[in-house]
C-alpha positions in Angstrom: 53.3 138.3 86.0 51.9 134.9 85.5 49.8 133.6 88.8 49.5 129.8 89.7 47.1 128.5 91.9 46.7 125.3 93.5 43.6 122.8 94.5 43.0 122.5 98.2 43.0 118.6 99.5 42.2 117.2 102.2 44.6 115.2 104.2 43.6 111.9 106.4 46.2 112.5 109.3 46.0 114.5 112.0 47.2 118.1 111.8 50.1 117.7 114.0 51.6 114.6 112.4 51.0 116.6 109.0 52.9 119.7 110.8 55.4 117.1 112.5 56.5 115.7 108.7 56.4 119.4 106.9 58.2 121.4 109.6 61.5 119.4 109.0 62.9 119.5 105.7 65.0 116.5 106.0 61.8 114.8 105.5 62.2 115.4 101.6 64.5 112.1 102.3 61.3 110.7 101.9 60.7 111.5 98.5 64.1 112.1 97.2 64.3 109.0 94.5 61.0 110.1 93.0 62.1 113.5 92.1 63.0 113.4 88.2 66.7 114.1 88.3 67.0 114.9 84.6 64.7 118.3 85.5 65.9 118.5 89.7 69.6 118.6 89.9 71.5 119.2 92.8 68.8 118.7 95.6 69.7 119.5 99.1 68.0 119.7 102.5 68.6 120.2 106.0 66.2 121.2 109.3 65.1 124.4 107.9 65.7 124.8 103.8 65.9 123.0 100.7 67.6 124.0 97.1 68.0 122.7 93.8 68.1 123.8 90.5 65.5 123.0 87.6 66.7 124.0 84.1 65.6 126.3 82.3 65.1 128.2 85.4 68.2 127.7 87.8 68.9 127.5 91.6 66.1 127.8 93.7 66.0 128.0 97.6 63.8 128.1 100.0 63.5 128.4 103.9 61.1 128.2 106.6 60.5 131.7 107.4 58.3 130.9 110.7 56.6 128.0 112.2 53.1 128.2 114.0 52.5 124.8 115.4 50.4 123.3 114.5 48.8 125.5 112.4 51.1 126.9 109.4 54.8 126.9 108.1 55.4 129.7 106.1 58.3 129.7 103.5 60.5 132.2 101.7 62.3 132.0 98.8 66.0 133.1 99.5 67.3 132.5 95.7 65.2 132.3 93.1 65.6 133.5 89.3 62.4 134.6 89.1 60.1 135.9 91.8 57.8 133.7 94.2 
């Protein structure tokens, strides 16, 4: 099983407007028109979960499994071709 890992940054906000923004989902308006719709089709969000589907892979969604303000959001992925 393949592993990807990401680079830690730094972000110049405080922690709870960081947790404020990532907490809610419907902050992906946000960002919405920047998402390449010829690989993201489909894109929804609400509150709590987002889904879409990226080809080759297919529908993907995710929810926020538990909230620790202001600390950590942890997500799960409810459908998912492959696992994450």
């Amino acid at each position: 099983m393949a592993e990807f890992f990401s680079e830690i940054k730094t972000i110049l906000c405080r922690q709870e407007k960081v947790y404020e923004v990532l907490s809610d989902m419907n902050s992906l308006e946000r960002i919405k028109n920047q998402i390449p719709h010829e690989k993201v089709k489909d894109f929804i969000f609400d509150r709590d979960s987002c889904s879409f589907e990226v080809s080759p892979v297919g529908k993907v969604k995710f929810s926020i499994a538990e909230k620790n303000p202001p600390d950590s959001i942890k997500l799960t992925a409810n459908e998912s071709p492959i696992e994450v």
